[in-house]
C-alpha positions as CSV (number, residue, x, y, z in Angstrom):
1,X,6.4,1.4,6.0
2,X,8.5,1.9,9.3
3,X,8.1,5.7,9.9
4,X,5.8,6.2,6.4
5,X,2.8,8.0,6.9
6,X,0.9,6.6,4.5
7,X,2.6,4.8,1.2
8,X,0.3,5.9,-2.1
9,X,1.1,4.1,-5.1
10,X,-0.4,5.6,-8.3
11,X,0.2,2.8,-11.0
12,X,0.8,-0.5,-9.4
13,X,1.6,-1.8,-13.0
14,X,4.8,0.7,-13.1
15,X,5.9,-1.0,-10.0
16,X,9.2,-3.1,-10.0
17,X,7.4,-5.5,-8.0
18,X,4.6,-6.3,-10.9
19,X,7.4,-5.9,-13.6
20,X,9.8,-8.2,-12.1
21,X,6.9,-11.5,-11.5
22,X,6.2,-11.1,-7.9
23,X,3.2,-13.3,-7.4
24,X,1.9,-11.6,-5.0
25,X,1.7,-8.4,-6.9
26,X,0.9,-9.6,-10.0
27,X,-2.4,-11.3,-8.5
28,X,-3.2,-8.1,-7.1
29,X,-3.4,-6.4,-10.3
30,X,-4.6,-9.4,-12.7
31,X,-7.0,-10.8,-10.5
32,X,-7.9,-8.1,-8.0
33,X,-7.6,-5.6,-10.7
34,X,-5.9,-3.3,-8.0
35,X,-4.1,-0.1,-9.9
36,X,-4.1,2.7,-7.7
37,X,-3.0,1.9,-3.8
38,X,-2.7,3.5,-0.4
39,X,-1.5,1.9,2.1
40,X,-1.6,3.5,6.0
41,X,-0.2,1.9,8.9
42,X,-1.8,1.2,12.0
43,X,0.3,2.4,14.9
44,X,-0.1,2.2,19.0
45,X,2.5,4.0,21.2
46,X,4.9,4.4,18.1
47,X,5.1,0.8,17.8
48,X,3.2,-0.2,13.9
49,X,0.9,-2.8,14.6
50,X,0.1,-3.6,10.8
51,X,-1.7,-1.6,7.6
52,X,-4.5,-1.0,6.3
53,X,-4.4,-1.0,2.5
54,X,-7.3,0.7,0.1
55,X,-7.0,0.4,-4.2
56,X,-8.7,1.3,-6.9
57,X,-9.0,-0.4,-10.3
58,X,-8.6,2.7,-12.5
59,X,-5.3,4.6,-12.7
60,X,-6.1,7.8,-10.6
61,X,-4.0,8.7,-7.2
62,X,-5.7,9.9,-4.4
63,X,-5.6,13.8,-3.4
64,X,-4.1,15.6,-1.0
65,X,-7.4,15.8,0.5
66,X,-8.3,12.4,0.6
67,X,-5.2,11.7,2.1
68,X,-4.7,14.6,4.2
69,X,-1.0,14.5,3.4
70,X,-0.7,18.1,2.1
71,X,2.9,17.2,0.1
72,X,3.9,14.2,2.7
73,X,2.8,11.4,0.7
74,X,5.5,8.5,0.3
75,X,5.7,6.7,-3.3
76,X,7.6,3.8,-2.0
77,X,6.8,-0.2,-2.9
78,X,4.3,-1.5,-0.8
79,X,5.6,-4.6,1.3
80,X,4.1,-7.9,1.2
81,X,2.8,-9.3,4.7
82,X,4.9,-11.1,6.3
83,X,4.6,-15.4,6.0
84,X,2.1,-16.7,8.5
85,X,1.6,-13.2,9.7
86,X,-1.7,-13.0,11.8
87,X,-4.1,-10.8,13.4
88,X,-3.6,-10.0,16.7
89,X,-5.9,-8.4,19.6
90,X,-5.2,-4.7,19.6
């Protein structure tokens, strides 16, 4: 996510993160039902602070629009949080 815009996942399923057993992806699809993902990160003075992640549980990308990417949209795997990562004051 360093330097992404935004990363926008259209079929989480088609990942090689689901197909390959990750828990933590796989329970976001079986149990959260999660298909469709866009993930934005959350950025003060250059430096990202964390993410902000949105899904859907129907196969159906956002638009440009939605996005405001116009073209700049990333399809990249989505990284799990770090262990013990917490929130922190911004």
């Amino acid at each position: 996510m360093i330097g992404a815009d935004f990363v926008h996942t259209a079929d989480l399923k088609e990942e090689e993160a689901y197909r390959s057993g990750d828990p933590y992806r796989v329970a976001l699809v079986e149990i959260g039902g999660a298909r469709t993902m866009l993930v934005v990160p959350l950025r003060k003075d250059g430096a990202l602070l964390g993410q902000i992640a949105i899904y859907r549980q129907e196969v159906r990308p956002y638009s440009e629009k939605q996005t405001g990417a116009h073209g700049n949209e990333r399809d990249a795997p989505i990284p799990d949080p770090p262990t013990g990562a917490r929130n922190e004051e911004v």
